[in-house]
N, C-alpha and C positions, 0 to 999 in steps of 0.2 A: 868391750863391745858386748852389749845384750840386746833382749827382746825390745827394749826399749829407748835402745842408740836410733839416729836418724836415716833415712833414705836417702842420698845424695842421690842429685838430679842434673845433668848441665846441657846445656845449647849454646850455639855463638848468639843467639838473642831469645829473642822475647818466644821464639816459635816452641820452647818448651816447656811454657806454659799450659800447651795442649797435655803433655803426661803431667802435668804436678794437676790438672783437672781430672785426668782421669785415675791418678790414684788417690786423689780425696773422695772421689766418688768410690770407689769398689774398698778401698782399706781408706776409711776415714780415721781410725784410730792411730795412721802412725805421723811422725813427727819429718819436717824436711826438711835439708840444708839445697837448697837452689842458684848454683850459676850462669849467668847470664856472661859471655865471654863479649859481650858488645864494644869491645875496644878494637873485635876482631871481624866482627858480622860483617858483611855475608863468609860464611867459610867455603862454602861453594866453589867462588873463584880463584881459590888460595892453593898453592902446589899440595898434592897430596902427600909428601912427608913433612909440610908443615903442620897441615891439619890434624895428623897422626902426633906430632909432637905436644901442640895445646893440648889435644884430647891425655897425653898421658900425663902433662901436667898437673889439668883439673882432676882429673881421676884421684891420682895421689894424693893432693890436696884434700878432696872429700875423704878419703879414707885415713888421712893424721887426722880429721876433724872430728873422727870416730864414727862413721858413716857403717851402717852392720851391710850395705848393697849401694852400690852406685848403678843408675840407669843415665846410659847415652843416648840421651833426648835429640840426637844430631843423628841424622842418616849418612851423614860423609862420613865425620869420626867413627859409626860402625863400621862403615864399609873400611877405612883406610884403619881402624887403632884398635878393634873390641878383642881379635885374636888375642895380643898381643897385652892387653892389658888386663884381660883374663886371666895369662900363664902368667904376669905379674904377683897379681892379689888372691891368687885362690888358694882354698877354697871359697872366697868372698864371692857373693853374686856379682856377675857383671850382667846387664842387660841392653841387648843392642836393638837397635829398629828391624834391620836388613830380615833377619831367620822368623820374626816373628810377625812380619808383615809381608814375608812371601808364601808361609805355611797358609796364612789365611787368605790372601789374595788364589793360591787352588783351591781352596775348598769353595772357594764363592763365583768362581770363574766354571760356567756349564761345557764354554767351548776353548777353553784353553789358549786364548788370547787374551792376555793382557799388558795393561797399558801401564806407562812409570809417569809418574808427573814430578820431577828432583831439580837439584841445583847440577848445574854446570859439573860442580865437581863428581857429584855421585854419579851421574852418568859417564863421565870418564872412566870411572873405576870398574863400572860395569857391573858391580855386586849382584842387583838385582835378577839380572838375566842368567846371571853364573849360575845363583842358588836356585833361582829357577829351574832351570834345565836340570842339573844334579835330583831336584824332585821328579821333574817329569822331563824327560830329552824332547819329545814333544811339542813340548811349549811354545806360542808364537809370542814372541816380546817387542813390546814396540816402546821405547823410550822418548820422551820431547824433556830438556833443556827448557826451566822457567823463570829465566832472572830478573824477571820482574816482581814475583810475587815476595818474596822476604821484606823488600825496599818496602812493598806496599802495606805490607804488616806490621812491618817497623812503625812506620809512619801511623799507623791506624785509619787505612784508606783498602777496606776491605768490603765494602758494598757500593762503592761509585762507577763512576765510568770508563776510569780508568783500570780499577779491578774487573770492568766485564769485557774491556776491549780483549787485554793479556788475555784472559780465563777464553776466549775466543777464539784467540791467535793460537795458544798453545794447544786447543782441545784438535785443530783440524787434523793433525797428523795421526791421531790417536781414534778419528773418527774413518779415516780414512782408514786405517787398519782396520778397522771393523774391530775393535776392545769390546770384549762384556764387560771388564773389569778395570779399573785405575789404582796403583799405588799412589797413594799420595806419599811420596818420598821425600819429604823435609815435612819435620814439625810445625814451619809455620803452616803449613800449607791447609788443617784443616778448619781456618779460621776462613779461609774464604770458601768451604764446601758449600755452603748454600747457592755462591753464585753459580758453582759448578754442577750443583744438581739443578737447579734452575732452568741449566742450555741444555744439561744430557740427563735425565729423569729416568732415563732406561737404562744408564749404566747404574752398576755396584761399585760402590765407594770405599778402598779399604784404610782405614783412618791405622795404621803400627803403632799409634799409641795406645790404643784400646787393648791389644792383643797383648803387646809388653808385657805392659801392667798384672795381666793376666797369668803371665810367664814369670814376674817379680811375684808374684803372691806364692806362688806355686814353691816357685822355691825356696822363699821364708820359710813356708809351711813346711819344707822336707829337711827344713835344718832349725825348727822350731826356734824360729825369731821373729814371726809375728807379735808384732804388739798388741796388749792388751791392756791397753790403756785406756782407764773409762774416763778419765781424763781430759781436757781441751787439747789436744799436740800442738807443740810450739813450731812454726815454722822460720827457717832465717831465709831471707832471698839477698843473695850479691850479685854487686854488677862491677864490671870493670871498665863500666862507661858509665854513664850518671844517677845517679839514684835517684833523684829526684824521676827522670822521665820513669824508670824502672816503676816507682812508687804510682805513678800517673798511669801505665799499661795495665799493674796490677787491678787495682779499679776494673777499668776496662771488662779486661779478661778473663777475669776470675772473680768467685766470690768471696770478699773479705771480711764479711762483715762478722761473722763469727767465727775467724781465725786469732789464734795469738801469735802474731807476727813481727818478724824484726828485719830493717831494709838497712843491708848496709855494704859499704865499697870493698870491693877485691882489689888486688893490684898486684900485677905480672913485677916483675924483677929478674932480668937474666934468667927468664924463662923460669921461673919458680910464679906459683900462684899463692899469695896468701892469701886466705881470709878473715 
């Protein structure tokens, strides 16, 4: 492992696409290995020591695959597997959603209500409001449950009608609280921000992937493993559901045109992941 080993990245699907965006944008220089656990999406609904189980799978996996930091592009897997798969691999970076998308949701919150917008499962876990409160006891937390939105991002049905009904349904409880602020708590989630600044224009949006990233760099930086590579970085994306669709989102949601890119199958086995 050096400055110039890869970033491992993973989500149960396509929703962690939003960090492999935002770390081409701010470190365009380094290289990524990307999985999509889509054999498993949504993880949301899935018991929380299974969820915790995938995630330390893939972990592992990215890190035989000589990964110098793995980021958990999944706000469940933080919340249920990051401890844990930290005291695994360290001193290796681990990077999780939950610490670094509640640190910035107070600094942007004037009145100390803020709002979660997650899957089913991360609201069971509660992360959000724990780490919350541990910052400020204060704090007023209001969480909404949105199982609709991943389906709808899967599918690539993020500006219709059916993405502004959900974006609708789920905002009332959050407006009722009177939110300055919304986590958006799963990675797919800020593929449909538009609709959702659209209906509330007055809340603050706080996207964990941006902030991460910010937290991934930082820590390269204090264990000088930034890459510096003037180089094209090569990226590899795997899915453990069909590469072809994988191949047809990337398109989509990212820009490929000038990556040098490789899409190819994972595949689970008694709970090991190869790639």
């Amino acid at each position: 492992m050096d400055r110039f080993s890869p970033i491992g990245v993973f989500d149960s699907g396509l929703g962690g696409l939003t960090v492999v965006r935002a770390i081409q944008k701010l470190l365009p220089q380094e290289s990524l290995i990307f999985v999509a656990d889509q054999a498993h999406v949504p993880y949301g609904d899935r018991p929380l020591e299974q969820v915790s189980g995938y995630a330390q799978a893939i972990s592992n996996a990215l890190f035989n695959a000589g990964c110098k930091a793995v980021v958990m592009a999944c706000n469940i897997s933080s919340a249920v597997a990051h401890t844990t798969v930290t005291n695994t691999f360290a001193p290796k970076p681990v990077i999780g959603m939950i610490q670094p998308g509640s640190h910035h949701a107070m600094e942007c919150s004037r009145y100390k209500r803020i709002g979660i917008m997650a899957t089913l499962g991360t609201v069971k876990s509660d992360a959000y409001p724990q780490f919350l409160k541990d910052l400020c006891p204060s704090v007023q937390v209001q969480q909404v449950a949105c199982p609709a939105f991943v389906p709808l991002v899967e599918a690539g049905q993020t500006d219709g009608e059916a993405a502004l009904d959900a974006a609708r349904e789920y905002l009332k409880p959050l407006l009722l609280a009177d939110v300055d602020t919304i986590v958006l708590g799963c990675t797919h989630y800020p593929f449909l921000l538009p609709i959702l600044q659209s209906l509330t224009p007055n809340i603050e949006y706080v996207d964990p992937a941006i902030v991460a990233t910010e937290q991934l760099k930082q820590e390269l930086e204090a264990i000088d493993l930034l890459s510096v590579n003037t180089e094209h970085p090569h990226h590899y994306f795997a899915t453990t559901g069909s590469v072809l669709e994988l191949e047809r989102s990337l398109k989509k949601m990212i820009s490929t045109d000038t990556l040098t890119l490789e899409v190819a199958q994972a595949n689970w086995n008694e709970g090991v992941l190869t790639l």
